[in-house]
PLY file of the C-alpha trace (Angstrom):
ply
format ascii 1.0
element vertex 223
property float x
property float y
property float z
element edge 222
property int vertex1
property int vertex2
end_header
-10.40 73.91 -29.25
-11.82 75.90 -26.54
-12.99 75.82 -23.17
-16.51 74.40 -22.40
-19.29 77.43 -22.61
-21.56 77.76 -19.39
-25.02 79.39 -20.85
-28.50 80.54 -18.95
-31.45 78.77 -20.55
-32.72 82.32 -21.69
-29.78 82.64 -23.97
-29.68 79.08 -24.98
-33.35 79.60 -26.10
-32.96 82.34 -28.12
-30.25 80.70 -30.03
-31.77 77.44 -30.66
-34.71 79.29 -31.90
-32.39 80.27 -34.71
-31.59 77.20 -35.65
-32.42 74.80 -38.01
-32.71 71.16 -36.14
-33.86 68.20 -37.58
-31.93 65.73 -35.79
-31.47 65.48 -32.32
-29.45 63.03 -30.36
-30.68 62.55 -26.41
-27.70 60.83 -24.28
-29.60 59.42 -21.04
-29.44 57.38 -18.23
-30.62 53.94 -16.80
-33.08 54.04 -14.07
-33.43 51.39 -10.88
-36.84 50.98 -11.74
-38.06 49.09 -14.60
-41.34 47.51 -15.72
-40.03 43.69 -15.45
-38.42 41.95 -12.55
-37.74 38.45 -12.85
-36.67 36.28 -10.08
-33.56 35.15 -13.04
-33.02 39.48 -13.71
-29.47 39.82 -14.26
-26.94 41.04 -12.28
-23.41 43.24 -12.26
-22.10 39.05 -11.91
-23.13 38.39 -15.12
-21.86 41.43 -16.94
-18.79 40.89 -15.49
-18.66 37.64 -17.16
-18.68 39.34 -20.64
-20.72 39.60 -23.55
-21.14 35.65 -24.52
-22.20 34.88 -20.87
-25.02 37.81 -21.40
-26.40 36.81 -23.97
-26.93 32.96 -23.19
-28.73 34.50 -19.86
-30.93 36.62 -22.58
-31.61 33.41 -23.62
-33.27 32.24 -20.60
-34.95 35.56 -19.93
-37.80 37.61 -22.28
-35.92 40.45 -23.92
-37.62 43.75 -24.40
-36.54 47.25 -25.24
-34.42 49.50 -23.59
-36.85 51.71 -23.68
-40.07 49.78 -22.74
-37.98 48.60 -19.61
-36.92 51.88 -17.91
-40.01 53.84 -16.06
-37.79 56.29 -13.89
-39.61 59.48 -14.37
-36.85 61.53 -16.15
-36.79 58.36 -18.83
-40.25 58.47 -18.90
-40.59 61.60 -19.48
-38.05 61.68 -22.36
-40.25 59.02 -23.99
-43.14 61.71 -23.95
-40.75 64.13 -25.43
-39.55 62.15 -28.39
-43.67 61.05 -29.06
-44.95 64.35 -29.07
-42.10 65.91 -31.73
-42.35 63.61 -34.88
-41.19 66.36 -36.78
-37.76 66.08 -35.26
-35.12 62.67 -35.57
-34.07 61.61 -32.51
-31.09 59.64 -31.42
-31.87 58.72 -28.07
-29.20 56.42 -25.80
-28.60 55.65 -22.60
-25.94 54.81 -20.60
-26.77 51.21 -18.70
-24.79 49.91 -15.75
-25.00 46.87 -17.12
-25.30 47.02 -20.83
-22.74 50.20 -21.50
-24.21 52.96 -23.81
-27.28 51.35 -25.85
-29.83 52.39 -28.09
-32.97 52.58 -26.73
-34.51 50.12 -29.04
-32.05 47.48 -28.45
-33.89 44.77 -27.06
-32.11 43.78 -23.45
-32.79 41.77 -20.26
-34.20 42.87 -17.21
-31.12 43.60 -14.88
-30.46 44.73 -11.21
-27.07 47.02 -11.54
-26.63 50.71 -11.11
-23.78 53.42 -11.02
-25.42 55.59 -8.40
-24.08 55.21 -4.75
-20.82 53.29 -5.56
-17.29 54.46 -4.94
-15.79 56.79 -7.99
-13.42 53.55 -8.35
-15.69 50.80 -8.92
-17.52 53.25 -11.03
-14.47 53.72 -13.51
-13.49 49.60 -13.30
-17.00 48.23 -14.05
-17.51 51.47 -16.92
-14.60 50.24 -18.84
-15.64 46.95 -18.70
-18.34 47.58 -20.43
-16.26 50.08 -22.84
-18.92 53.16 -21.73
-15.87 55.82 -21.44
-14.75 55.25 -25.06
-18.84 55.17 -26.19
-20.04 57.98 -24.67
-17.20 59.49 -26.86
-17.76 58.16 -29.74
-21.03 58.81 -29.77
-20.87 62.61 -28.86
-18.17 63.15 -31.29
-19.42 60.82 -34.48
-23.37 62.26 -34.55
-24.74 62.88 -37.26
-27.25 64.95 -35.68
-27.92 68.71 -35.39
-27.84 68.98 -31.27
-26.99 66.51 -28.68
-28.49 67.28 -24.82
-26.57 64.83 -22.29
-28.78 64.41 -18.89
-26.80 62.42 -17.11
-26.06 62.66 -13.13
-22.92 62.94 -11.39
-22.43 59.13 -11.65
-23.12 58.29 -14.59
-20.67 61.56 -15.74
-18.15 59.76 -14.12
-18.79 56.19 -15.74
-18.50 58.42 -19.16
-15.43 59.73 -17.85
-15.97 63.06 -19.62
-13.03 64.28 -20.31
-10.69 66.64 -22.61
-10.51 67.10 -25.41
-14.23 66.27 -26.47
-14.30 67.75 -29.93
-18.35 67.27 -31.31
-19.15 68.24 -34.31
-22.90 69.56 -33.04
-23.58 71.90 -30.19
-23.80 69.62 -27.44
-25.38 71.03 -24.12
-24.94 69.07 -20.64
-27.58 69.71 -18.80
-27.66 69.60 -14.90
-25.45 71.15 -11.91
-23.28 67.90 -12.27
-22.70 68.62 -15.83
-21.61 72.56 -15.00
-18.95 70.84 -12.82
-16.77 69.66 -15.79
-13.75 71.26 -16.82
-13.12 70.03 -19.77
-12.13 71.57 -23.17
-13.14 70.95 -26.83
-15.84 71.82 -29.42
-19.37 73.13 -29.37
-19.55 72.24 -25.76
-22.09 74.09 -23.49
-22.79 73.91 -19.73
-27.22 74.39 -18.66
-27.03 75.00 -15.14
-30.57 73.69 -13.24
-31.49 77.24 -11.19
-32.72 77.15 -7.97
-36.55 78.29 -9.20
-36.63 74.97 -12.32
-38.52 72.12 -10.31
-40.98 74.44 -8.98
-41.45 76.43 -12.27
-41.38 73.32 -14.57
-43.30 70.92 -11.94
-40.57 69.03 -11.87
-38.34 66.71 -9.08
-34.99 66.91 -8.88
-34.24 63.58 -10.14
-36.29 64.52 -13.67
-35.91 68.30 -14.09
-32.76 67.56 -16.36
-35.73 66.30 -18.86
-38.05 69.37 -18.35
-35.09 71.77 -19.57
-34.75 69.12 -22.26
-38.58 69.73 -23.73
-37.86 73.48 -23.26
-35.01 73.16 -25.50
-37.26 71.08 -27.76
-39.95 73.39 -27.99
-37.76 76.03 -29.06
-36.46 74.05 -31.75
-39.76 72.99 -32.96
-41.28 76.61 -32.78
0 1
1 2
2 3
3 4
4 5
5 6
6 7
7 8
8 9
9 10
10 11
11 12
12 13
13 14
14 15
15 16
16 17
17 18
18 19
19 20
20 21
21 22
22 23
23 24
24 25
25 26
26 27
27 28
28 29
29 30
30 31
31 32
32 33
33 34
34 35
35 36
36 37
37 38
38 39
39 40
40 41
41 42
42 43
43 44
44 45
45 46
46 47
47 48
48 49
49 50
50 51
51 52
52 53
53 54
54 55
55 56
56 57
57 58
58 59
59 60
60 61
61 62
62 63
63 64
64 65
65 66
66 67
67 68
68 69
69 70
70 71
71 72
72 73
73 74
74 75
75 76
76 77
77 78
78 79
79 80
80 81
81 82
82 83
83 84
84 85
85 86
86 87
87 88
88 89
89 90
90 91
91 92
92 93
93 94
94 95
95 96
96 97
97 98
98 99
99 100
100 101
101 102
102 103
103 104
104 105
105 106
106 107
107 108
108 109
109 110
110 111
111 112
112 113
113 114
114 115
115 116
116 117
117 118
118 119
119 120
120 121
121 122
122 123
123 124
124 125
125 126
126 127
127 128
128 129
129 130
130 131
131 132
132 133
133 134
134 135
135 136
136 137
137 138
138 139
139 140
140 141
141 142
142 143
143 144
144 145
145 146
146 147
147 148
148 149
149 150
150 151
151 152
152 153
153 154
154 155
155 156
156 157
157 158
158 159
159 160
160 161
161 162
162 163
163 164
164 165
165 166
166 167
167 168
168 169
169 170
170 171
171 172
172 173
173 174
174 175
175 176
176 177
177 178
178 179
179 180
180 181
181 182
182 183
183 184
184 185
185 186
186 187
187 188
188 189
189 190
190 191
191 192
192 193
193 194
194 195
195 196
196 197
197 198
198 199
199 200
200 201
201 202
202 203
203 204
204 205
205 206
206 207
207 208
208 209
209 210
210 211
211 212
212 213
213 214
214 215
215 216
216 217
217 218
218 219
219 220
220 221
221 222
């Protein structure tokens, strides 16, 4: 076990580009907006009511997929990313404030619920609620893919309560300044910083950027 690695993208690039990636699992976020909003959307109420409660409100509410819902630009733009690499397997997830960490197919109810802006305390009580700390886990450390990138905000880092040891069996690269603020230890665990010069190099907001470095990354893989 060792400590997490903090890498420039110009390294990182020229290692991936040795590398031999087929697989490639994308741990996201949820995003305020979304392309339905019903008068009956659900709330952080009803998720506090459990499972069985969701899922007779599903009932009364059109279902669609996690990732036909989302339209925040860094989501959107990890859509793009995944369509225009068919060559490569993705796993792509995303932590929901409501719904826990979900595959993006998984068909789920418009919902009004976020992580960002609340105290680090209700953060950590509604996150293991919805069992996202011992997910996020599990899914970093049981992959069966080649790479994992994690572009997640400071937030939604701390409703994964990332923490030591985190022992992946991939390289797995956390992408963003909130990310390079971890000290954690384990394996095959990298820090990207975002430098001052990304969102005006890679067109890119600050909110989204995490997803530019992504299709960098991508790019080199698929070279």
């Amino acid at each position: 076990m060792t400590a997490i690695t903090h890498l420039s993208k110009v390294t990182l690039l020229e290692l991936l580009a040795r590398m031999q990636v087929r697989r490639v699992q994308i741990i996201s976020s949820c995003t305020q907006s979304k392309t339905r909003h019903p008068e009956s959307a659900l709330t952080w109420t009803d998720f506090e009511k459990g499972s069985a409660w969701v899922t007779k409100r599903e009932a009364e509410i059109e279902t669609i997929s996690a990732r036909n819902l989302y339209c925040g630009r860094q989501h959107k733009r990890v859509c793009e990313i995944i369509a225009e690499n068919p060559s490569i397997q993705f796993d792509f997830k995303i932590a929901s404030a409501g719904y826990g960490l979900i595959d993006a197919d998984q068909p789920i109810a418009s919902y009004d619920a976020t992580f960002s802006g609340l105290p680090k305390a209700e953060i950590a009580r509604r996150s293991i609620i919805l069992g996202l700390p011992q997910a996020f886990r599990d899914a970093v450390e049981r992959t069966g893919a080649d790479l994992t990138l994690v572009l997640l905000g400071q937030d939604y880092l701390d409703a994964c309560a990332v923490s030591t040891p985190l022992l992946a069996p991939c390289p797995t690269l956390l992408i963003g300044n909130a990310a390079c603020r971890l000290t954690i230890d384990g394996c095959n665990l990298f820090q990207i910083p975002v430098e001052d010069t990304d969102c005006q190099t890679l067109g890119a907001g600050q909110v989204w950027v995490k997803a530019e470095i992504a299709n960098q990354i991508i790019r080199a893989i698929a070279a």
